[in-house]
C-alpha positions as a Markdown table, in Angstrom:
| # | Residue | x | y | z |
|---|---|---|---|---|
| 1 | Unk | -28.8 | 1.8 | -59.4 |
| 2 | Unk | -25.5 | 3.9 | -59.0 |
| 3 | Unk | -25.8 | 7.0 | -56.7 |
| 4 | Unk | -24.1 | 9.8 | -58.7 |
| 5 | Unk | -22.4 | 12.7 | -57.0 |
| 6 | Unk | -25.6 | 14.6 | -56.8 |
| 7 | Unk | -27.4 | 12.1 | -55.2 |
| 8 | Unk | -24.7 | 11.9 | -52.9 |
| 9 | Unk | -25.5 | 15.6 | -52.1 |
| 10 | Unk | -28.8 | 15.1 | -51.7 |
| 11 | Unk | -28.5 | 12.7 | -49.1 |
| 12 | Unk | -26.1 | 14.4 | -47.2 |
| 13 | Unk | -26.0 | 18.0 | -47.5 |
| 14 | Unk | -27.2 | 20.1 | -44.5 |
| 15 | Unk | -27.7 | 16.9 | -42.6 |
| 16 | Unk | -27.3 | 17.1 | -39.0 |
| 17 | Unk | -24.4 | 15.2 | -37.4 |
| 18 | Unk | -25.4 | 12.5 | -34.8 |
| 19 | Unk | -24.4 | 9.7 | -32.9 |
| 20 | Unk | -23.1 | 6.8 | -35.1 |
| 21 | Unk | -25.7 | 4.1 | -34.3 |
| 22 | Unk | -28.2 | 6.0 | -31.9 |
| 23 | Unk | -31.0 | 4.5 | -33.1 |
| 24 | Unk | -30.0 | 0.9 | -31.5 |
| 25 | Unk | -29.2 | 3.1 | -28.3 |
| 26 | Unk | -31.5 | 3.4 | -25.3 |
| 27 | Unk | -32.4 | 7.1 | -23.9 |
| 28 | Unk | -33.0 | 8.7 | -21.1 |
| 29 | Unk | -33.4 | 12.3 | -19.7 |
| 30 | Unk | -32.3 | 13.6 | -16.3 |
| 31 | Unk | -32.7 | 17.2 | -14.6 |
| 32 | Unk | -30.6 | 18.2 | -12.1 |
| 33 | Unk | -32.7 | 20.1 | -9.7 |
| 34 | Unk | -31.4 | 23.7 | -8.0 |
| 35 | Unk | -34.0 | 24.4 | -5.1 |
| 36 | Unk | -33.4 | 27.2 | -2.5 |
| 37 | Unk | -33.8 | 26.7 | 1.1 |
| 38 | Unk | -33.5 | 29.8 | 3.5 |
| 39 | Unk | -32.0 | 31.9 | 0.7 |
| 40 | Unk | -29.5 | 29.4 | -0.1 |
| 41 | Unk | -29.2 | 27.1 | -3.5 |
| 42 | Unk | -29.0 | 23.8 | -3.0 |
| 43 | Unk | -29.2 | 20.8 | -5.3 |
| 44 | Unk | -31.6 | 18.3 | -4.9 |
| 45 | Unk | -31.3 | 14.3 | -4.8 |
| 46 | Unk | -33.1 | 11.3 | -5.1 |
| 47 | Unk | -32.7 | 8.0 | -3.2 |
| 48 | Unk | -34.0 | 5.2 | -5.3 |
| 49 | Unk | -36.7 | 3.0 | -4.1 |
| 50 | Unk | -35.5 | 0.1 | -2.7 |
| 51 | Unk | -37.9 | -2.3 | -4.4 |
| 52 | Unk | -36.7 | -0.9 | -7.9 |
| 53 | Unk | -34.7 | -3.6 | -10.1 |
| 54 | Unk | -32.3 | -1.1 | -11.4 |
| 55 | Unk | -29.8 | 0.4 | -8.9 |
| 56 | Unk | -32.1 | 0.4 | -5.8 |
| 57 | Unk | -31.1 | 2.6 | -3.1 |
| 58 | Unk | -28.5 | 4.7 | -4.9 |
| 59 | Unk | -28.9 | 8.4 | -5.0 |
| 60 | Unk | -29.4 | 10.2 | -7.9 |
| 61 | Unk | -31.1 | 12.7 | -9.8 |
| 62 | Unk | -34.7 | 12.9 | -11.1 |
| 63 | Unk | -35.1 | 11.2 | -14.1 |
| 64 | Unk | -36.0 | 8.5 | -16.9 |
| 65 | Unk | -36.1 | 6.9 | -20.1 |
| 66 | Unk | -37.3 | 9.2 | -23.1 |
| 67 | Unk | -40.4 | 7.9 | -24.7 |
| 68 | Unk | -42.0 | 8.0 | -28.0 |
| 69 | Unk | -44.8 | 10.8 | -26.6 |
| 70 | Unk | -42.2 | 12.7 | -25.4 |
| 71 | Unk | -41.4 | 15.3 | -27.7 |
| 72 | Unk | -38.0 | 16.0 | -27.0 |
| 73 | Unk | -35.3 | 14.9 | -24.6 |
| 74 | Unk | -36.4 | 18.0 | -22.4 |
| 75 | Unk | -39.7 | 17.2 | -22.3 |
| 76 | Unk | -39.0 | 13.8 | -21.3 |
| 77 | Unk | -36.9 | 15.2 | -18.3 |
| 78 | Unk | -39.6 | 17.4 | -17.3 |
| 79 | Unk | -41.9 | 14.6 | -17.8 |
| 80 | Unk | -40.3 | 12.3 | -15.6 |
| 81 | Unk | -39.2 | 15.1 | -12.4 |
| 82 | Unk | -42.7 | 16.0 | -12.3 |
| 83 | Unk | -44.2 | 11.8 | -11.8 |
| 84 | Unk | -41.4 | 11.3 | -9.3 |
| 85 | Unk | -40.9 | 14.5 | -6.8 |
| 86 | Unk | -45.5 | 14.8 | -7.2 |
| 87 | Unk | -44.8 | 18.4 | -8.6 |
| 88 | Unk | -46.7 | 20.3 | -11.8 |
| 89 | Unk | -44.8 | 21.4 | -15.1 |
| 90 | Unk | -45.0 | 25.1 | -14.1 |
| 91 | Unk | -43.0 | 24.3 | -10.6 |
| 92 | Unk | -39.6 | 23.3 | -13.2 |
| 93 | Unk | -37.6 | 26.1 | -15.1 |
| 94 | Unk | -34.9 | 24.6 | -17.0 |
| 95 | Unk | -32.0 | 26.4 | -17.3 |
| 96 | Unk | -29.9 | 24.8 | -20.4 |
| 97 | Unk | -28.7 | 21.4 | -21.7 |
| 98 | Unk | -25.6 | 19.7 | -20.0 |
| 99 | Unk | -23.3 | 17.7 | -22.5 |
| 100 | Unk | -25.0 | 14.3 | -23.0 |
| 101 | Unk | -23.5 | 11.3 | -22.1 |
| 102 | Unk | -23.1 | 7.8 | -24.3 |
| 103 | Unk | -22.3 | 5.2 | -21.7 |
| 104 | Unk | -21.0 | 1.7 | -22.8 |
| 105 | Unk | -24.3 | -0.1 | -22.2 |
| 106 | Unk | -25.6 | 1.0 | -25.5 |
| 107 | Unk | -27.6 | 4.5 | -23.9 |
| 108 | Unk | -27.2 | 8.1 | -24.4 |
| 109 | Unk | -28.2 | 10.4 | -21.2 |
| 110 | Unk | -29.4 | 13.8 | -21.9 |
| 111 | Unk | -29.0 | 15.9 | -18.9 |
| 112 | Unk | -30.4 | 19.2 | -18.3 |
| 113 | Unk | -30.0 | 21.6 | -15.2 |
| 114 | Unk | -32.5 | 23.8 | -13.7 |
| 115 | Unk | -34.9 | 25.0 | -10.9 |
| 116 | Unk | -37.4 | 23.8 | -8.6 |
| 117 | Unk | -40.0 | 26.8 | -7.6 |
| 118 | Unk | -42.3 | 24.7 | -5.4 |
| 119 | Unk | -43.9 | 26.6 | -2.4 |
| 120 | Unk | -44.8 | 23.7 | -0.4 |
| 121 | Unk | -44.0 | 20.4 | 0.5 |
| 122 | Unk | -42.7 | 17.9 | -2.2 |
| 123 | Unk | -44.9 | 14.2 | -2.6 |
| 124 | Unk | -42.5 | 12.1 | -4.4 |
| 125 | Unk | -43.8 | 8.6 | -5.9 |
| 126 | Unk | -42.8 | 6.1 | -2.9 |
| 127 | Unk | -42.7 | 3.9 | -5.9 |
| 128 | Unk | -39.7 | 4.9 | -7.5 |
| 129 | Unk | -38.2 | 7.3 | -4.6 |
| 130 | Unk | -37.2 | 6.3 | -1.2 |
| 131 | Unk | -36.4 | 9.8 | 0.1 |
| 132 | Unk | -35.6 | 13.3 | -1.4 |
| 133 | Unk | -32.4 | 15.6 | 0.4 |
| 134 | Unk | -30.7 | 18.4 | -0.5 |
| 135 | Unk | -27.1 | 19.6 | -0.5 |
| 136 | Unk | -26.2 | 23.2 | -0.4 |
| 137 | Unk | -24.3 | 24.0 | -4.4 |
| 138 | Unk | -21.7 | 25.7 | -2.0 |
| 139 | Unk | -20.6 | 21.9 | -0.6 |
| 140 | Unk | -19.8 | 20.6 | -4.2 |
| 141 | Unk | -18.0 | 23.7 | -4.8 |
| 142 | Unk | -15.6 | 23.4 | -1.2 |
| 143 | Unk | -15.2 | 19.7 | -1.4 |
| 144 | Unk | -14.3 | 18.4 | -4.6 |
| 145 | Unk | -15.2 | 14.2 | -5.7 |
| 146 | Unk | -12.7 | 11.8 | -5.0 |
| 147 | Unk | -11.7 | 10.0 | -8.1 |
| 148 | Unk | -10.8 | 6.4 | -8.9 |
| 149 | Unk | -10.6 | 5.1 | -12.1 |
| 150 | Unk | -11.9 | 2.1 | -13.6 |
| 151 | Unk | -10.1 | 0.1 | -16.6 |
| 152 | Unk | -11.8 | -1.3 | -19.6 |
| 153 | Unk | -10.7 | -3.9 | -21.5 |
| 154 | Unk | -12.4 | -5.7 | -24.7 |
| 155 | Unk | -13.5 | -9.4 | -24.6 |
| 156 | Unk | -14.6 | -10.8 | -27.8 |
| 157 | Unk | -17.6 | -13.7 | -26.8 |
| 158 | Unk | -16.6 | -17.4 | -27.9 |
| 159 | Unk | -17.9 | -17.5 | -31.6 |
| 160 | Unk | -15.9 | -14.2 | -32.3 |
| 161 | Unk | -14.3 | -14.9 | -35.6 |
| 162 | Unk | -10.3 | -14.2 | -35.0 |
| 163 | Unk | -9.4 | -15.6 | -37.9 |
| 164 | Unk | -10.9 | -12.8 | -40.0 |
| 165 | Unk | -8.5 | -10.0 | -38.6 |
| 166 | Unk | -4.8 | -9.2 | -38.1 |
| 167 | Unk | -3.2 | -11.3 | -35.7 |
| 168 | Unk | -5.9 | -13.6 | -35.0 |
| 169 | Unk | -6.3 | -14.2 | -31.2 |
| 170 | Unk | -3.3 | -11.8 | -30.6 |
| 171 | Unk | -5.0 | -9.3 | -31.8 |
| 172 | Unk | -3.7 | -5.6 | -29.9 |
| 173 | Unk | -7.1 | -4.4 | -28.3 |
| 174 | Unk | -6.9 | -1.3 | -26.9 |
| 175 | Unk | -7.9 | -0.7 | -23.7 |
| 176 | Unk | -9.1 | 2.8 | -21.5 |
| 177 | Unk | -10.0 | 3.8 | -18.6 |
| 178 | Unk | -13.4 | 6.3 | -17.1 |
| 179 | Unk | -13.1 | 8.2 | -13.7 |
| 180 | Unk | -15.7 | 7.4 | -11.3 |
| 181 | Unk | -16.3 | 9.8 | -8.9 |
| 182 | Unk | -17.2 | 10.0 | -5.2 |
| 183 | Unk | -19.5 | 13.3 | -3.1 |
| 184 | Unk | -19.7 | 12.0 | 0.1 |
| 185 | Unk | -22.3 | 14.2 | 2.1 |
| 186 | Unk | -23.2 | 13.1 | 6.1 |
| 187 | Unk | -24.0 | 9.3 | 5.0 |
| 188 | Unk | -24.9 | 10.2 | 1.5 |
| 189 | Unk | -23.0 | 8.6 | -1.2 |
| 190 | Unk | -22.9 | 10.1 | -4.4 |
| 191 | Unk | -21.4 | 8.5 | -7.5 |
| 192 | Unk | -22.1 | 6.8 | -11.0 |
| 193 | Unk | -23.5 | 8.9 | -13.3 |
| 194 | Unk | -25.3 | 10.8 | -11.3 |
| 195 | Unk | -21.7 | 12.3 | -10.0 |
| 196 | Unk | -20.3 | 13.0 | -13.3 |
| 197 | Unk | -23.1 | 15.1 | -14.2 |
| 198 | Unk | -22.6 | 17.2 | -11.1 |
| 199 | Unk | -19.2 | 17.4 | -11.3 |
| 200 | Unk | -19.9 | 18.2 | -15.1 |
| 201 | Unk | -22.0 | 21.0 | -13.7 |
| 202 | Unk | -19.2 | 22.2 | -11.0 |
| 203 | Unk | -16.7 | 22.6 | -13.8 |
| 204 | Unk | -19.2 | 24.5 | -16.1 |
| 205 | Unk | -19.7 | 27.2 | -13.2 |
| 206 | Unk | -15.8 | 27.9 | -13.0 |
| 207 | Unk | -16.2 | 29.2 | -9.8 |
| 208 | Unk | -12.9 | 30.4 | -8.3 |
């Protein structure tokens, strides 16, 4: 069979725009947390469980991978804050979606930003969460990340077939580079992903 034009349109008209190849990708919701202590917003953090296998002991936000229940990335972020800080659905307002993230491990992060209106004590899931802290916003705003790069190059495996493109083996990859930044707060260290999103956040405040 030969598509004709109008089939063309069929398939293609009105259809929402996405991210070449998502479906291969992995994904996963986070929620950046604004709680107030003693009239005073502050963000709140995570410190991973040290017996997790992924990134134990690093801080970061609440969060997780979006499953097939989950009706929506937002859901899935609500989802997931609720099982790690011990907190009910009703306790999380969500503000609005942050730009998502496609990292080069083959994932797509949706964050969201929002608050925490909990009356008493968090119980966060010792099995995932080590410790929960704040920071007051008003720190992130003073004391802006430090910022190192980090270069990427590409590196075709072994049976990558050279012969097939321009140049062979001397093919002219392109290469790029990401900014990684650093909050440090008291002996806090906050980076990775979990610091783009906040500094993501920071920028979206424009606060002068």
């Amino acid at each position: 069979m030969k598509p004709s034009l109008v089939d063309i349109h069929a398939k293609i008209n009105d259809r929402s725009a996405d991210v070449l190849g998502n479906e291969r990708f992995y994904k996963f919701a986070v929620f950046l947390p604004l709680i107030e202590r003693q009239g005073e917003l502050h963000v709140l953090f995570e410190v991973r469980a040290h017996t997790l296998r992924r990134q134990p002991g690093e801080v970061c936000f609440p969060g997780g991978k979006v499953d097939r229940h989950d009706q929506s990335p937002k859901n899935a972020a609500i989802r997931e804050t609720c099982e790690e800080l011990g907190i009910l659905e009703r306790e999380v307002s969500v503000m609005g979606e942050l730009d998502f993230l496609v990292t080069s491990f083959q994932s797509i992060v949706y964050p969201f930003a929002g608050v925490i209106n909990v009356a008493s004590e968090l119980s966060p899931n010792p099995d995932e969460v080590e410790e929960v802290f704040t920071v007051p916003l008003s720190h992130f705003i003073n004391h802006p990340p430090e910022r190192h790069d980090i270069r990427v190059h590409v590196q075709p495996d072994d049976s990558f077939p050279f012969h097939l493109i321009p140049n062979g083996e001397d093919y002219n990859w392109s290469s790029s580079s990401m900014p990684e930044f650093f909050y440090h707060y008291r002996d806090y260290v906050i980076w990775g992903m979990t610091a783009r999103i906040l500094f993501h956040f920071i920028q979206l405040l424009d606060v002068k």
